[in-house]
C-alpha positions as CSV (number, residue, x, y, z in Angstrom):
1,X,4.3,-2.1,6.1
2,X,3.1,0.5,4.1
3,X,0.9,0.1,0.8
4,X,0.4,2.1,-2.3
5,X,-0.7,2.2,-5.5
6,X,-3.0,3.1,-8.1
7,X,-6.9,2.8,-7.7
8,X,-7.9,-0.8,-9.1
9,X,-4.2,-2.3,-8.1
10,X,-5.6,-4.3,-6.0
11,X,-4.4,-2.9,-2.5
12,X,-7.3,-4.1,-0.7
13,X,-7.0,-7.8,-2.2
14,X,-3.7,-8.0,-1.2
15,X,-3.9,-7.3,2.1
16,X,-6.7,-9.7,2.5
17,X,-4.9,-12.5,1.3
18,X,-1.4,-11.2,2.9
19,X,-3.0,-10.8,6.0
20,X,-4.8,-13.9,6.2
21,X,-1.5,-15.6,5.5
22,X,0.1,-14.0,8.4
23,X,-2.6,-14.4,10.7
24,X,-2.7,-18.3,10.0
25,X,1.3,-18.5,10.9
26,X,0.1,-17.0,14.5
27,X,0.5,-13.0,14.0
28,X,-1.9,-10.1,14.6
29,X,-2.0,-8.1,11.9
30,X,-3.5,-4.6,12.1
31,X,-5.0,-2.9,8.9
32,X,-5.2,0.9,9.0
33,X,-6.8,1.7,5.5
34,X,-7.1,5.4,4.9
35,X,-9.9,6.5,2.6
36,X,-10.0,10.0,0.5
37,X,-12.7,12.4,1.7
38,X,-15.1,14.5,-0.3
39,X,-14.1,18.1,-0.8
40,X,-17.5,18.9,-0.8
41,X,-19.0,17.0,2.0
42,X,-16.3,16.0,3.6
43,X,-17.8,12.2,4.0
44,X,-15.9,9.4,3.3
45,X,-16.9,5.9,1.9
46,X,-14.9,3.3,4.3
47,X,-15.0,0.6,2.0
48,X,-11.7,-1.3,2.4
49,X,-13.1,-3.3,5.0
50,X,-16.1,-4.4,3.3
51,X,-13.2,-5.8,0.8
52,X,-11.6,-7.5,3.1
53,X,-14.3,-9.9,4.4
54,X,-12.5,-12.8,5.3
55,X,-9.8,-10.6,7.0
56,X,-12.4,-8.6,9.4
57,X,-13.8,-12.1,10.7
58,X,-10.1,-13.2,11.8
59,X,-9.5,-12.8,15.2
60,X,-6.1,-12.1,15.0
61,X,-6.9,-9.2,12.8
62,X,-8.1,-5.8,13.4
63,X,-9.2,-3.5,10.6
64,X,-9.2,0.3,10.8
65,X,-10.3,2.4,7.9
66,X,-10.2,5.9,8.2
67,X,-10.9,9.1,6.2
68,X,-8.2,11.7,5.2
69,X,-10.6,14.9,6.0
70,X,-8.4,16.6,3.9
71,X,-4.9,15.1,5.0
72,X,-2.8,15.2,1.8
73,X,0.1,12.5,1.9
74,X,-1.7,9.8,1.2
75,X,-2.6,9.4,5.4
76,X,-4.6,10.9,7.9
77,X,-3.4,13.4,10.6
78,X,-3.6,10.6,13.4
79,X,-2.0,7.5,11.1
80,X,1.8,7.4,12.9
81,X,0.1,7.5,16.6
82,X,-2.5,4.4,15.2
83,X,0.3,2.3,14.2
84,X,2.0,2.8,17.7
85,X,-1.3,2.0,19.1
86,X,-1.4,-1.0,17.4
87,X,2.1,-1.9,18.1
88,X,1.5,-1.6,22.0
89,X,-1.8,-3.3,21.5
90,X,0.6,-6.4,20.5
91,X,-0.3,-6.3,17.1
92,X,2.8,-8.3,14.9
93,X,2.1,-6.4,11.8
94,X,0.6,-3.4,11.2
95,X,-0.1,-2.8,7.2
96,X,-1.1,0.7,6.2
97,X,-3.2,0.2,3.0
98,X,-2.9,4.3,1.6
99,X,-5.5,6.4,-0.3
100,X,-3.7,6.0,-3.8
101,X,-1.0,6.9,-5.5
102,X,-0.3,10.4,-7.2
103,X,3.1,12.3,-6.7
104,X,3.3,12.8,-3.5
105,X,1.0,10.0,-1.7
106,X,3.9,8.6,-0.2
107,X,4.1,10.0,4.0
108,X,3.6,7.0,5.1
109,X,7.3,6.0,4.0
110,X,8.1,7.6,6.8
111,X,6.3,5.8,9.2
112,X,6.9,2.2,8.4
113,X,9.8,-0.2,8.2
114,X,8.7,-0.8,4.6
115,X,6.9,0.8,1.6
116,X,5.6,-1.0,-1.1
117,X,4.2,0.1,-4.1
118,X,1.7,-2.2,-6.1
119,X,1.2,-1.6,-9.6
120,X,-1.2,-3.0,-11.8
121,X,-0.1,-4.6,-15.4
122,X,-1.3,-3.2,-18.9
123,X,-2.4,-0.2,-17.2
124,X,-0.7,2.2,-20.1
125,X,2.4,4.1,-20.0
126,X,2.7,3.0,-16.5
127,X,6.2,5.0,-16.1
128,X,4.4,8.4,-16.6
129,X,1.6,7.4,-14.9
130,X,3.2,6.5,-11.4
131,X,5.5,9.8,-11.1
132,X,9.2,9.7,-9.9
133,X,8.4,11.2,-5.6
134,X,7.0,7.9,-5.1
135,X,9.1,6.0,-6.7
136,X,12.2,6.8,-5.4
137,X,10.3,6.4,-2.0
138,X,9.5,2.5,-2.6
139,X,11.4,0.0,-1.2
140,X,9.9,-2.7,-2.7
141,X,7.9,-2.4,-6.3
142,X,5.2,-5.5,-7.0
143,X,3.5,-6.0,-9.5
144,X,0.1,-7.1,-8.9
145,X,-2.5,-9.2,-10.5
146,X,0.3,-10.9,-12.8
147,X,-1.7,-14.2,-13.7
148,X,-3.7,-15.4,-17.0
149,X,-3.5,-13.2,-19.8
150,X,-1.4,-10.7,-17.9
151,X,1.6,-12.5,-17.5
152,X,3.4,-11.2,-20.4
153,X,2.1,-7.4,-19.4
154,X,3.5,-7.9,-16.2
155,X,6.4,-9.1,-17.0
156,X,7.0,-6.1,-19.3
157,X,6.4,-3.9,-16.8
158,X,8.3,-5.4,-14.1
159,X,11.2,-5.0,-16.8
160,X,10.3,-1.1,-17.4
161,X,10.4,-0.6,-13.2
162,X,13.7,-2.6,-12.8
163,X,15.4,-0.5,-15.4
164,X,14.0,2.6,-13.9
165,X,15.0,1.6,-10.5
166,X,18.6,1.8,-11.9
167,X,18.4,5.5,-12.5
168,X,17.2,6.4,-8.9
169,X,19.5,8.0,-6.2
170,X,20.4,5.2,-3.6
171,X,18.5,6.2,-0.3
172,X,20.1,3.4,1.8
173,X,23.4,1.8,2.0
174,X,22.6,-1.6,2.8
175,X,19.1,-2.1,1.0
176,X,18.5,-2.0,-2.8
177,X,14.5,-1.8,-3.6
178,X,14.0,-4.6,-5.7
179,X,10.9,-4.9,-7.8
């Protein structure tokens, strides 16, 4: 499963509690988090896992962040040959949390059985601000942090994705991305 979205989206959140839901119905879940690097020093801040506390004490999970060095894509060079790693490692799920979202932070489409894109609500005008390459790439758009005073936000712009959805090229024949 692959994981997008815009910074503050609440990637890292999601995976914790997603994970920790899988892993107490019996599966290993694997977490390969993919962090930007610096352009200048080419460090990078690895700080999904520190977000995911709860998650990196399970022993049925494993948490990997890594740092793009410069990868564009929204992965790093090595990501596809982690998650088969992972899978022979007898991992259930593997969920590939990526560095963002932009135009074109969406590689990792190609590598996973899904791609979700997590949006947050009220963010603005979230149709110009998530840009159509990514879009059309998501099978599944979900709208994230969609409790308290951002119900009504959310549910505005789960309305805004479904009717953009409509306008999107069909990539598959037997699978419509909801959102």
């Amino acid at each position: 499963l692959g994981l997008s979205g815009p910074p503050g989206a609440g990637k890292s959140t999601f995976i914790e509690s997603f994970g920790k839901m899988l892993t107490e119905r019996k599966y290993k879940v694997s977490v390969l988090a993919v962090d930007p690097s610096s352009s200048t020093s080419g460090g990078s801040l690895l700080g999904d896992k520190t977000r995911m506390t709860e998650l990196s004490r399970d022993m049925n999970a494993y948490i990997r962040p890594s740092p793009t060095s410069g990868m564009l894509g929204g992965v790093t060079r090595t990501t596809n040959e982690a998650i088969l790693l992972c899978e022979a490692g007898g991992y259930n799920i593997v969920l590939v949390e990526t560095v963002g979202v932009g135009q074109s932070e969406f590689a990792v489409a190609d590598m996973v059985d899904m791609f979700v894109l997590l949006l947050p609500p009220a963010g603005g005008d979230e149709l110009q601000g998530i840009k159509r390459g990514i879009i059309e790439m998501a099978d599944l758009v979900t709208v994230n942090k969609a409790d308290g005073d951002l119900v009504v936000p959310a549910r505005r712009v789960q309305a805004e994705y479904v009717s953009a959805m409509k306008l999107l090229r069909k990539r598959s024949k037997i699978w419509r991305p909801k959102v």
